[in-house]
Backbone bond lengths (Angstrom), bond angles and torsions (degrees), N, CA, C in turn:
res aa  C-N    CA-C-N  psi(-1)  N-CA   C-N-CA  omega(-1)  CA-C   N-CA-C  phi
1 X - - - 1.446 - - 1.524 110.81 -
2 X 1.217 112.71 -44.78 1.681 122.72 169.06 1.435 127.74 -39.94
3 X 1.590 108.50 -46.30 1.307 130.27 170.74 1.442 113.23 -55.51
4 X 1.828 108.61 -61.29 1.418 101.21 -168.84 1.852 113.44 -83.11
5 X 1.334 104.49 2.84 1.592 96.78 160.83 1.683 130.21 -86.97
6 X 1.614 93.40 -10.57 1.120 118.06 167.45 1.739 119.52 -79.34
7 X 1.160 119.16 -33.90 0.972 138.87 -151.35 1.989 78.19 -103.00
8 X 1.364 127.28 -82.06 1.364 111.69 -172.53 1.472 113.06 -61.47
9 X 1.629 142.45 -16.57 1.291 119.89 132.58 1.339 137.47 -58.08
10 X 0.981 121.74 18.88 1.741 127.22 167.35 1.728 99.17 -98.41
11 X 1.666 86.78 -72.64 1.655 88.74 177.33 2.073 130.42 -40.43
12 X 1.216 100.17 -46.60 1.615 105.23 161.98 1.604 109.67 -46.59
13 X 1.349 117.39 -65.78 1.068 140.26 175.92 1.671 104.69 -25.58
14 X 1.588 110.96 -56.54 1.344 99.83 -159.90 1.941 87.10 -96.78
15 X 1.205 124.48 11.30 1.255 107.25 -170.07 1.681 98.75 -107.87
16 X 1.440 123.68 -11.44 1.186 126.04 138.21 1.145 156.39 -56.16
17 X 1.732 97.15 -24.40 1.597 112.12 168.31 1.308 117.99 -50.74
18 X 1.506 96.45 -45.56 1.618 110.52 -152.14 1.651 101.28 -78.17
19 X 1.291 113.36 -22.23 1.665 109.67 176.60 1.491 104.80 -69.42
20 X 1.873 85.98 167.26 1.440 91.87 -158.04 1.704 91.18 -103.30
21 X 1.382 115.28 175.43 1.681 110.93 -154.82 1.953 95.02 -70.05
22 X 1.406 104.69 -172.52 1.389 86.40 169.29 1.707 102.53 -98.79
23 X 1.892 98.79 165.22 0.953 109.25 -173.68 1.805 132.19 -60.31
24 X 1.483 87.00 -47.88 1.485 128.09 -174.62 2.070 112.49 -49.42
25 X 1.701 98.12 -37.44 1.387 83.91 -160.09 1.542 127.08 -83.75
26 X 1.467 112.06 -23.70 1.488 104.67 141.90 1.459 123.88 -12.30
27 X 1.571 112.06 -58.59 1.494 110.69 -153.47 1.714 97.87 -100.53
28 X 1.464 119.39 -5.67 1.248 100.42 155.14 1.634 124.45 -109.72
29 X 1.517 121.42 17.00 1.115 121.74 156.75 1.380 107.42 -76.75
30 X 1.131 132.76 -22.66 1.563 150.56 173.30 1.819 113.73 -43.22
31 X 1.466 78.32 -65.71 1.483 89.20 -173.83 1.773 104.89 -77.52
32 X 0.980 149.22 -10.70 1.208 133.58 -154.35 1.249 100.59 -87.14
33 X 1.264 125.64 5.27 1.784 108.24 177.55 1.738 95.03 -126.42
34 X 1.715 116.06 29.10 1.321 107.50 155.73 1.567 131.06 -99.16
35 X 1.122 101.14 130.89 1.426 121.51 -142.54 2.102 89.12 -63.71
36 X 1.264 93.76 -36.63 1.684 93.76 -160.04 1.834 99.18 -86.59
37 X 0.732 147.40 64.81 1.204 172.36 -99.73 1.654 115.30 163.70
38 X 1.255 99.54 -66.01 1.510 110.84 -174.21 1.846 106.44 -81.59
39 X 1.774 107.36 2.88 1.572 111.32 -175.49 1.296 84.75 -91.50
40 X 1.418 129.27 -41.83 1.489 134.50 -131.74 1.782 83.51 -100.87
41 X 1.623 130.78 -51.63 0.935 111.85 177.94 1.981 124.56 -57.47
42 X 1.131 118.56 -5.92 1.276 133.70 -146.81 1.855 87.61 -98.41
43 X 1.593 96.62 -60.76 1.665 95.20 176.12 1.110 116.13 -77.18
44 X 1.877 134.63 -34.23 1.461 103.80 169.04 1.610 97.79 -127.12
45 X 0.993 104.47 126.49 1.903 113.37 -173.96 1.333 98.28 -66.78
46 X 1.297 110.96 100.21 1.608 108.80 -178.02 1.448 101.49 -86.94
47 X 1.301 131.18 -20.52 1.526 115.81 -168.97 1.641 104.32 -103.23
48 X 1.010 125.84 1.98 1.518 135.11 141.98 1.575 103.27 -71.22
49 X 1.384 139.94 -72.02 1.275 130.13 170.71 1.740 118.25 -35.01
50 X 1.080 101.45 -45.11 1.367 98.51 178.43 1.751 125.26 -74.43
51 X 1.359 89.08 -26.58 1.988 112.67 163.43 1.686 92.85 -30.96
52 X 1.651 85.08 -91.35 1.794 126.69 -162.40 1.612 88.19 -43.58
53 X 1.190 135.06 -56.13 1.302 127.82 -159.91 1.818 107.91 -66.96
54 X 1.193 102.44 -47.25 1.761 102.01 174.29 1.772 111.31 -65.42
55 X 0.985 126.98 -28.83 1.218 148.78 -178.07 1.596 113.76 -65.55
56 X 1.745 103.72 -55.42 1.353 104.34 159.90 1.648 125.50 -61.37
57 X 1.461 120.35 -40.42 1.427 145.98 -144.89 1.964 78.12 -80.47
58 X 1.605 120.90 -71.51 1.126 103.19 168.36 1.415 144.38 -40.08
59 X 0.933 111.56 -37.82 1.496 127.92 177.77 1.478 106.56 -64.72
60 X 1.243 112.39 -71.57 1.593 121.34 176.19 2.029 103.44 -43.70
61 X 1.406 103.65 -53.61 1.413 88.92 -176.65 1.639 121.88 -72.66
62 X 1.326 119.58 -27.45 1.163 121.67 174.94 1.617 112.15 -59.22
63 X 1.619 129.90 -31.23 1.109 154.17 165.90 1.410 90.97 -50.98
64 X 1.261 126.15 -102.06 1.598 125.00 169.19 1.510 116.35 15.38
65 X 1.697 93.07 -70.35 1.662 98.51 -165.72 1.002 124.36 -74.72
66 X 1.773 108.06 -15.92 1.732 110.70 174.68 1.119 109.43 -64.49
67 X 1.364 117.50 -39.26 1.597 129.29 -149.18 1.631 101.06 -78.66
68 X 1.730 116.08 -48.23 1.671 107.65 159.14 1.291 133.06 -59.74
69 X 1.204 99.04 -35.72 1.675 100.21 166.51 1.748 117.48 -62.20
70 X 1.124 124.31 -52.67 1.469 127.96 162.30 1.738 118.59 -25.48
71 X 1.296 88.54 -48.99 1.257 118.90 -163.75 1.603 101.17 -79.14
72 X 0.960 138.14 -46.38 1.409 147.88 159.15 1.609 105.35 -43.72
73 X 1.131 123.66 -64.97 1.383 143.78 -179.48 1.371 104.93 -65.65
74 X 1.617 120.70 8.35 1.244 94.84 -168.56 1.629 163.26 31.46
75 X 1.633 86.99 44.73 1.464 104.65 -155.11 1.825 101.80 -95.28
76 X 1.526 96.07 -40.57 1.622 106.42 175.06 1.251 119.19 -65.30
């Protein structure tokens, strides 16, 4: 078991190289020293929104996978 976690961390490893950086972080090293940010988080709590939203997205998908798996198993 040791080996092949070793073995699919190599492979990730080299299947990461080849990607390209991400796009995004330029433009949020950008913003982190804007002051009005912390107004905008204040009126709509986006990283609470963004909580609840990953939170749902799991839930709903974990739902998904029971339901194919069931379904595989012929349980439904």
């Amino acid at each position: 078991m040791a080996a092949f976690l070793k073995l699919l961390k190599t492979a990730l490893g080299y299947i990461f190289f080849f990607l390209p950086d991400d796009p995004f972080m330029p433009f949020i090293e950008n913003m982190a020293g804007a002051a009005w940010l912390g107004w905008l988080n204040w009126i709509f709590p986006i990283g609470t929104m963004v909580a609840i939203g990953g939170a749902w997205l799991v839930s709903i998908a974990v739902f998904y996978a029971y339901q194919i798996i069931l379904r595989w198993i012929k349980a439904v």
